[in-house]
C-alpha positions in Angstrom: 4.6 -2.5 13.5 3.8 -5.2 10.7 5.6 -2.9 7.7 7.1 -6.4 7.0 4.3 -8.7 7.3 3.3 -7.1 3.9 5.6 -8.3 1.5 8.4 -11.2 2.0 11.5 -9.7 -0.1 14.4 -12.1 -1.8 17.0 -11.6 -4.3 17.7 -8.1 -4.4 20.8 -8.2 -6.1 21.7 -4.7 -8.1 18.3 -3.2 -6.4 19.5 -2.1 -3.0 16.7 1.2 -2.9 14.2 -1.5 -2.8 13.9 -2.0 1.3 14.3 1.4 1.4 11.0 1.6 -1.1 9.3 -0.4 0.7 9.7 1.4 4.5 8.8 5.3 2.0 5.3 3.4 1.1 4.2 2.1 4.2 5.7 5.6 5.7 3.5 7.1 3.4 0.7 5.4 2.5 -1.9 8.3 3.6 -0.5 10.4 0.9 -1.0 10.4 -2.4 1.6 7.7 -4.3 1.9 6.8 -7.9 4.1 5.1 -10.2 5.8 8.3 -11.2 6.4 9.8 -8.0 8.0 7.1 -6.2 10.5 6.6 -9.8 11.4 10.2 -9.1 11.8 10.3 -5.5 14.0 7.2 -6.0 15.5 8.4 -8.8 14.7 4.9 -10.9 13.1 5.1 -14.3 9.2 4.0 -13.8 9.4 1.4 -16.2 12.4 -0.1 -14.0 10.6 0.4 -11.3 7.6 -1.3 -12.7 9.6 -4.1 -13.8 11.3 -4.7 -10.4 8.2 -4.4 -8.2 6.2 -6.9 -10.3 9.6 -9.3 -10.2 10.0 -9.2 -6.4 6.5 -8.0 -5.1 4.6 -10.0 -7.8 2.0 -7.2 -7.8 1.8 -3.7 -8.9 3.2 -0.8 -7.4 -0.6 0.3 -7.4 -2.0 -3.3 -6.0 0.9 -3.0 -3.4 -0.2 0.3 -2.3 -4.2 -0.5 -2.1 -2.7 -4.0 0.0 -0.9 -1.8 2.4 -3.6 0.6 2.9 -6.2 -2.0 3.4 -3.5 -3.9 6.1 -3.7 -0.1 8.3 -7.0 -0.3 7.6 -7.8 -3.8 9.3 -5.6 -2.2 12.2 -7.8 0.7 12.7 -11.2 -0.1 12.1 -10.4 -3.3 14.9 -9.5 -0.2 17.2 -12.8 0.8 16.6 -11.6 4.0 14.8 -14.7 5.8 13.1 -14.9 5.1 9.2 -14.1 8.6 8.2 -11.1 8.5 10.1 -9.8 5.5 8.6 -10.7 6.2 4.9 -8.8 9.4 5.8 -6.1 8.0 7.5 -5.4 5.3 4.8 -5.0 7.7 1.7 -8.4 7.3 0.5 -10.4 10.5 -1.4 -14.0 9.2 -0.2 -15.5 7.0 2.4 -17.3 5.1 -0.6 -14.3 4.5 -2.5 -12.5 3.3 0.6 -15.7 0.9 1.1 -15.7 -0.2 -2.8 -12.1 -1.0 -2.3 -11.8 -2.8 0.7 -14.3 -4.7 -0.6 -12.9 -5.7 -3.6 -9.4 -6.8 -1.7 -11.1 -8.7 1.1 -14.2 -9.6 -0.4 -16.4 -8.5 2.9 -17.6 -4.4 3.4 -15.7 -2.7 6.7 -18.7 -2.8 8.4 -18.8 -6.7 8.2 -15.0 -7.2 8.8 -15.8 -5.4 12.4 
């Protein structure tokens, strides 16, 4: 499992739910995440949330979300898992928006990654 591959984590003094964050999104990344939701489940206000993410991640909660998504993404489609299926599998609404994105984070379509 590559869970850590996605983000390398320092100083996290006074933020100790933040591994624990980490482990819930790639846990959950098929499911429908926002901002919001992961402040409440972690009981954290969303702007320090927000705040802490962009300090440690240096992305968005949002961008870190779409980077883990497109990571099980690469995994599957390799495996030679049908697009549906991984578009599915990877928390995305539609096959084109899954396509639209993938492009925009790797700069290639699915179809020419495989």
């Amino acid at each position: 499992n590559d869970r850590g591959a996605y983000v390398e984590v320092q100083n996290l003094k006074g933020r100790h739910y933040f591994g624990t964050l980490l482990k819930f999104i790639a846990d959950h990344c098929s499911e429908k995440l926002s901002l919001d939701m992961l402040a409440q489940q972690f009981y954290i206000s969303r702007t320090k949330l927000a705040r802490d993410f962009r300090n440690i991640v240096g992305m968005s909660v949002g961008d870190y979300i779409l980077t883990v998504r497109i990571g099980k993404a690469k995994t599957m489609l390799l495996s030679g898992k049908p697009m549906t299926e991984v578009a599915e599998s990877c928390g995305f609404n539609t096959v084109s928006y899954f396509i639209q994105c993938y492009k925009r984070m790797t700069g290639v379509t699915p179809a020419q990654y495989v």
